[in-house]
C-alpha positions in Angstrom: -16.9 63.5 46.2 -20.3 63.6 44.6 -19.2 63.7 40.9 -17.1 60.4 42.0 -20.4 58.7 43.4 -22.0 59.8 40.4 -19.6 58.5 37.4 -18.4 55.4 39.4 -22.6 54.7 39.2 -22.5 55.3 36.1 -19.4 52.8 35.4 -21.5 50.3 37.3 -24.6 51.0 35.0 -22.2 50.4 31.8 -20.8 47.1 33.4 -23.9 45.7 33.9 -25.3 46.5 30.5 -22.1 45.3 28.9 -22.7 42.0 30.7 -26.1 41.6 29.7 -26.0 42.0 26.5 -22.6 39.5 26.1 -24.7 36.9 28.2 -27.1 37.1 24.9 -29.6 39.7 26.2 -29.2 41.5 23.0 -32.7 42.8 22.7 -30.6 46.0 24.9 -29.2 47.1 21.4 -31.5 49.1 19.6 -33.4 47.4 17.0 -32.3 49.8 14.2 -29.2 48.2 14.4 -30.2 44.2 15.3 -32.3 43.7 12.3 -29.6 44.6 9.7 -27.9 41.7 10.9 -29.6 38.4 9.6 -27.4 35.3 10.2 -28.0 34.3 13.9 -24.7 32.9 14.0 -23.7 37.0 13.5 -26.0 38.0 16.3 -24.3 37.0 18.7 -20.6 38.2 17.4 -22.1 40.9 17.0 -23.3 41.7 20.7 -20.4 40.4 21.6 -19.0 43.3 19.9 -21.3 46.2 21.7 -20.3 44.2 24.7 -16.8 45.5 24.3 -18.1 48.4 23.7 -20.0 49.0 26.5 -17.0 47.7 28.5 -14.4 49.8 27.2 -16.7 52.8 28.5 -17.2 51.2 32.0 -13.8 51.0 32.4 -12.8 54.6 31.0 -15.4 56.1 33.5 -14.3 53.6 36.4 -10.6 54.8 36.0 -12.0 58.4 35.7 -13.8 57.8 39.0 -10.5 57.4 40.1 -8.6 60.0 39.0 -11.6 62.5 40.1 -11.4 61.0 43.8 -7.7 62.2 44.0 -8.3 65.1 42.4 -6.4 65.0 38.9 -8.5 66.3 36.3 -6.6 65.9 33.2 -6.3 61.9 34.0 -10.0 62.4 34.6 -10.4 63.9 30.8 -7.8 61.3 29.2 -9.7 58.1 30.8 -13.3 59.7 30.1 -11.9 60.5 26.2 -10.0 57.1 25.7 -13.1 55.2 26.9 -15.5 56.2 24.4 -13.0 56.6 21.5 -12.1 52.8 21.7 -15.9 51.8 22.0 -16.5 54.3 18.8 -13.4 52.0 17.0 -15.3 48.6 18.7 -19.3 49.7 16.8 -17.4 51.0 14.0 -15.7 47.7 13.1 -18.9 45.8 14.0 -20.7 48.2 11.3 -18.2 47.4 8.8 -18.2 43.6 9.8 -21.6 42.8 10.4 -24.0 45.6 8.7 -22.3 46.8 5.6 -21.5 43.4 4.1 -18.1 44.6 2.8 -19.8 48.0 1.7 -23.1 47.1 -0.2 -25.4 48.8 2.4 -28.9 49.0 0.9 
């Protein structure tokens, strides 16, 4: 019961960050990453795309909340897994969109 207080917390955590930074609070992505991306207009795709991100993983550890509370770890390992893979695929395409400029990263 604890680990499900603990992850669905954690879901919440995700949620709200994912909302944040899709409601333009984008100073929540590292700068690293903010200030290879110069067009304004790109900014805010951009976030939008760490949004997704973010969500993806709030969902995949809301579902593995779930799956933990009635006991079934293996659902628990495939949500947990999923979750991040598809926000990996969400930064990854942003990177490619946004950052590399079609490859010619200086």
């Amino acid at each position: 019961m604890e680990f499900f207080i603990i992850i669905e917390m954690a879901a919440i955590l995700f949620f709200f960050l994912s909302y944040h930074i899709l409601k333009g609070n984008s100073f929540l992505i590292h700068e690293y990453y903010r200030k290879n991306v110069e067009d304004e207009d790109k900014k805010s795709s951009y976030s939008a795309f760490y949004s997704k991100a973010l969500l993806s993983v709030a969902i995949g550890f809301f579902i593995a909340g779930i799956f933990k509370l009635f006991t079934m770890d293996i659902g628990l390992y495939i949500s947990l897994i999923t979750g991040i893979i598809i926000a990996l695929l969400f930064i990854n395409k942003a990177r490619k969109i946004y950052i590399l400029d079609g490859g010619n990263n200086e």
